[in-house]
Backbone bond lengths (Angstrom), bond angles and torsions (degrees), N, CA, C in turn:
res aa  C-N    CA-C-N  psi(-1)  N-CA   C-N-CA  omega(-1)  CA-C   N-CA-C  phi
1 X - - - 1.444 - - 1.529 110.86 -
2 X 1.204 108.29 -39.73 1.876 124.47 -170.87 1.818 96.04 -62.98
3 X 1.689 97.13 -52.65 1.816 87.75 -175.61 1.907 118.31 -72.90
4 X 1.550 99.82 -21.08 1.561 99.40 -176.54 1.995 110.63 -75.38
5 X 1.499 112.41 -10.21 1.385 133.91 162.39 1.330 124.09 -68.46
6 X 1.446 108.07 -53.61 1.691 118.79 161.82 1.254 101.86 -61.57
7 X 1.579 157.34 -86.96 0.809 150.30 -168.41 1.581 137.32 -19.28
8 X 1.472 108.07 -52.83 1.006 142.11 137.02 1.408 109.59 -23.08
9 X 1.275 107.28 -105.22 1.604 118.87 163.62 1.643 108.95 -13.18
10 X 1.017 147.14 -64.74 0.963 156.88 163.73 1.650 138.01 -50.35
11 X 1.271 106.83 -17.24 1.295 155.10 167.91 1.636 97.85 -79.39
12 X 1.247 124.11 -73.28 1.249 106.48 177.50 1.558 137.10 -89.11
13 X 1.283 114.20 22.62 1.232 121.82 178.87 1.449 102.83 -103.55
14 X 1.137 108.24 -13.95 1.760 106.50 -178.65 1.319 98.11 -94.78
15 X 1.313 137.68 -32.27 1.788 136.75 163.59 1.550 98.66 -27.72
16 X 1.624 86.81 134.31 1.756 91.56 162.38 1.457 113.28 -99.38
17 X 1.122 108.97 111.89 1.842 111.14 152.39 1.701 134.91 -6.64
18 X 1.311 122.20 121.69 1.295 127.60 -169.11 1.557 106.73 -50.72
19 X 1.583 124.66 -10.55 1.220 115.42 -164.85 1.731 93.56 -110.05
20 X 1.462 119.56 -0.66 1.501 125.36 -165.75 1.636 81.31 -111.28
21 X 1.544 148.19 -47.59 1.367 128.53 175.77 1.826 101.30 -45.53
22 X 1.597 92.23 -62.01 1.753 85.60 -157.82 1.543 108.08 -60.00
23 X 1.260 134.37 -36.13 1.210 122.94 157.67 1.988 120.40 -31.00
24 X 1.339 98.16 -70.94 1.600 89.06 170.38 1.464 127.91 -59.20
25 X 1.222 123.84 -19.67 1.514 120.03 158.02 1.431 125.45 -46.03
26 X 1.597 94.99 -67.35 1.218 111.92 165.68 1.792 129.72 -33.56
27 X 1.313 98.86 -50.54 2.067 99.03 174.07 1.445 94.60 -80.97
28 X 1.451 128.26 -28.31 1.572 103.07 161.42 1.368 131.24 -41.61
29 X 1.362 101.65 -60.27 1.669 103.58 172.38 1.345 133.30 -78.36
30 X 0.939 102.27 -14.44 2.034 118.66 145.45 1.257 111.68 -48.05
31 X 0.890 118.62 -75.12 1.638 133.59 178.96 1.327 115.27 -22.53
32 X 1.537 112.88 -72.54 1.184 138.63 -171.55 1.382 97.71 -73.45
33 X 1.634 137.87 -44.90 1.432 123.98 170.55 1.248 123.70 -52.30
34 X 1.389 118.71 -44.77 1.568 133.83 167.00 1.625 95.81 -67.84
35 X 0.966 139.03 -70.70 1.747 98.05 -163.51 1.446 126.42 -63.39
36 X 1.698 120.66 -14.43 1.115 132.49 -172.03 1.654 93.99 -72.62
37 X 1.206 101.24 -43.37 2.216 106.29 175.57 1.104 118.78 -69.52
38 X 1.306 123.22 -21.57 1.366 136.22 159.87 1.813 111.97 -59.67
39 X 1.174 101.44 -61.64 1.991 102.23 -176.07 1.604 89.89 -53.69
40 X 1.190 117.21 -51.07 1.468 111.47 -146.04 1.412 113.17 -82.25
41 X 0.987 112.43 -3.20 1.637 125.43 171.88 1.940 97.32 -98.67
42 X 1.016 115.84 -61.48 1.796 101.03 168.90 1.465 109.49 -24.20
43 X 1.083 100.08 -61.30 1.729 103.70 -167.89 1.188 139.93 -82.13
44 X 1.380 102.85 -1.95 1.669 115.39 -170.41 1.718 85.93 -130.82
45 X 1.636 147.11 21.04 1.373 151.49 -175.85 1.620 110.82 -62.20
46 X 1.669 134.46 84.76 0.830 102.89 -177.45 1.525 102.66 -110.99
47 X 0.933 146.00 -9.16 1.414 153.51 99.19 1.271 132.26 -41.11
48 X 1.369 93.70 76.22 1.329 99.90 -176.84 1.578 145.17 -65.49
49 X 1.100 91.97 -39.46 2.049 120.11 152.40 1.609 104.78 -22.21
50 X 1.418 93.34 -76.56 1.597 114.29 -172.89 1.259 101.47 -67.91
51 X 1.424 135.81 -46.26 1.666 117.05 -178.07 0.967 103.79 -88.87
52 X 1.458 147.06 -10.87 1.836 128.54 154.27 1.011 93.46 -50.90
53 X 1.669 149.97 -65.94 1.353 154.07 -134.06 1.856 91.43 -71.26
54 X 0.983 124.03 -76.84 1.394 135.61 -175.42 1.724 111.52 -29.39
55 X 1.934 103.45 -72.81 1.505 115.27 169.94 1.618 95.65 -32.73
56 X 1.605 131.16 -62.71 1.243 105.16 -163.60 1.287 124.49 -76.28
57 X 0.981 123.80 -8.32 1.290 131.83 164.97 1.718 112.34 -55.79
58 X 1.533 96.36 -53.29 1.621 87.12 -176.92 1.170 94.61 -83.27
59 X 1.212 150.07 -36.59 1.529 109.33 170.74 1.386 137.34 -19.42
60 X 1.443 96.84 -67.28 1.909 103.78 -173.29 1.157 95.59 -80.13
61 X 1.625 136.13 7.82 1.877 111.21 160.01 1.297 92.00 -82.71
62 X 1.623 120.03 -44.60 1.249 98.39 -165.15 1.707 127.69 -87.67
63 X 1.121 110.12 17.18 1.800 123.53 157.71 1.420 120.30 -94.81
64 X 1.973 103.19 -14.85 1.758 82.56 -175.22 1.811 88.88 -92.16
65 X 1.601 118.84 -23.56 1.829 104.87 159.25 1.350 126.72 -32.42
66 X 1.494 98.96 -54.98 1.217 96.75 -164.78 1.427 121.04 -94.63
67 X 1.245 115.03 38.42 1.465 145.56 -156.25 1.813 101.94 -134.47
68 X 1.170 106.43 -54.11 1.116 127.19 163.11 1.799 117.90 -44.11
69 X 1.194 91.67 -62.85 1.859 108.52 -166.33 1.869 102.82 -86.16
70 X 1.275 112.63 -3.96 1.828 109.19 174.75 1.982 75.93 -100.33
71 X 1.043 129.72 -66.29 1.582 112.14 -158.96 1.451 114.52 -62.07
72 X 1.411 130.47 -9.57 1.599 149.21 146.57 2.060 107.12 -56.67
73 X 1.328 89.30 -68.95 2.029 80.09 168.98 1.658 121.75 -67.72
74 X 1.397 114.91 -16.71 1.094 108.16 -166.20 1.553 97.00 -82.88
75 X 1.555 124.11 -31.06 1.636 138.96 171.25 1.473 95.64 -54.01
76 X 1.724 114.26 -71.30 1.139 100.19 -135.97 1.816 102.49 -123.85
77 X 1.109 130.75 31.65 1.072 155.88 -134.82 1.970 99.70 -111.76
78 X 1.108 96.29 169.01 1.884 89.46 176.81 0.919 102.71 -70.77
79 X 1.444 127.13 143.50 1.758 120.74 157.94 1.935 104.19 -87.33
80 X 0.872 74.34 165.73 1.801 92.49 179.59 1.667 103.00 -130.79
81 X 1.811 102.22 108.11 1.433 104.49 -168.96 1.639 86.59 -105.40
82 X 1.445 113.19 154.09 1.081 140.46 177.71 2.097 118.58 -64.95
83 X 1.015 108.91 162.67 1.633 99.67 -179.49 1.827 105.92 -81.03
């Protein structure tokens, strides 16, 4: 009973927090807003100077997201236990 208590116990300290889901939602839909601004600036570039400058910008927002949201799955993500 004592170890099915620890377990437990232990079980919920690794849960992420309602404010750590909506956080990861959130760089979800970041993500996907920034790359959708990304195509659409390729294609509509008529200043190009200035929209290379921009695209790179959303780049590195959108790598430190998605930097963000693998160290969020890597926390809280399925584990895969062994046989």
């Amino acid at each position: 009973m004592a170890d099915r208590v620890m377990q437990l116990d232990a079980n919920v300290k690794f849960r992420p927090s309602p404010i750590e889901f909506e956080m990861a939602y959130q760089v979800r839909v970041a993500i996907d807003r920034i790359r959708f601004a990304i195509k659409v600036t390729d294609q509509f570039a008529q200043h190009r100077g200035l929209l290379q400058e921009a695209g790179l910008q959303l780049l590195d927002a959108l790598d430190r997201l998605e930097s963000a949201e693998r160290g969020f799955q890597r926390r809280y993500g399925p584990k895969i236990r062994g046989p």
